[in-house]
N, C-alpha and C positions, 0 to 999 in steps of 0.2 A: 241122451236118449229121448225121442218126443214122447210129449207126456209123462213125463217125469219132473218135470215144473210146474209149478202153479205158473197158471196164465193171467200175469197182470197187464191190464189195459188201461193206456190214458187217452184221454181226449179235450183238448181246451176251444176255448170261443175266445179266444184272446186276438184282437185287428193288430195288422203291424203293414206298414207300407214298406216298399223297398225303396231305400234313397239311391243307392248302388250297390254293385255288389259288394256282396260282406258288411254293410250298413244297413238295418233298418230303423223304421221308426215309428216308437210302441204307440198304437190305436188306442189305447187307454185301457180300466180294467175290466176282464171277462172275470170266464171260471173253466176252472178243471174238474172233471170228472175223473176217479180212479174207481178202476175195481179188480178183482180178486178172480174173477172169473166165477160170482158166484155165490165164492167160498169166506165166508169171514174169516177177517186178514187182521193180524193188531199189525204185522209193515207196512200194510198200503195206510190203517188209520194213520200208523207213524208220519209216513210220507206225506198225508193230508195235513195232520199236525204243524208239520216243518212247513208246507206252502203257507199255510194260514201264519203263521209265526213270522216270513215274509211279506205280512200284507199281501197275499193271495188269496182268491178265493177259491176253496175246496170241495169237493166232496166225495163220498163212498159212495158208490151206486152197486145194486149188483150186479150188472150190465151195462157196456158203453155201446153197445151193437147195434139199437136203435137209434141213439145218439148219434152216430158216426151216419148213419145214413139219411136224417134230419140234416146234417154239416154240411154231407154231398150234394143235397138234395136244395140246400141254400146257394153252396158256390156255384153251382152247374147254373143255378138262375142270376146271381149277381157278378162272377166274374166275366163273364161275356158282354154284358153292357157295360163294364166299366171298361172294357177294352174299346169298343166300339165309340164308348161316349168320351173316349181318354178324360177320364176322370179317376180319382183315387176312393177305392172301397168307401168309405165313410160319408165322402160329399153325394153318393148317390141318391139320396132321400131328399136332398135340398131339393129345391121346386128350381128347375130347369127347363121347363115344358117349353119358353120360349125363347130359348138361346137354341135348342135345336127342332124346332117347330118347322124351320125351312130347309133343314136335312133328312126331313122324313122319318125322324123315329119319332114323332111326336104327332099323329093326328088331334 
């Protein structure tokens, strides 16, 4: 029945490139966000618990809502240049201005 569940949400900032399909390869370490929808949870703490005891990092938030629209509001701006620049997520900070300085993305 909807709403009859607690509403748990996740969301991570974890990079991972694609080498091919069904292969990636991990960007190094983020974090995850969980929440309850809210509601304090000792499962989701549990489930934080367990990432962190992975060497993950965790947290209990009581909303991912904003978060998740921060994520979109990143990739909508970095994943189109990485497409355009064929370059991989991570290397896009490097200083590159003049390797495409004469392809016009770079005044």
């Amino acid at each position: 029945r909807p709403g009859s569940l607690p509403r748990w949400t996740c969301i991570n900032f974890v990079g991972a490139t694609l080498v091919q399909p069904g292969v990636l390869r991990f960007g190094g370490p983020g974090v995850t966000f969980l929440s309850a929808g809210g509601c304090p949870s000792a499962r989701v703490e549990q489930l934080a618990a367990l990432l962190r005891a992975a060497s993950m990092e965790a947290s209990v938030v009581p909303s991912v809502d904003t978060l998740a629209w921060k994520k979109l509001a990143v990739n909508a701006a970095i994943n189109p240049l990485t497409a355009l620049l064929r370059v991989p997520n991570g290397k896009l900070l490097e200083d590159r201005s003049s390797e495409h300085q004469d392809e016009g993305y770079v005044s």
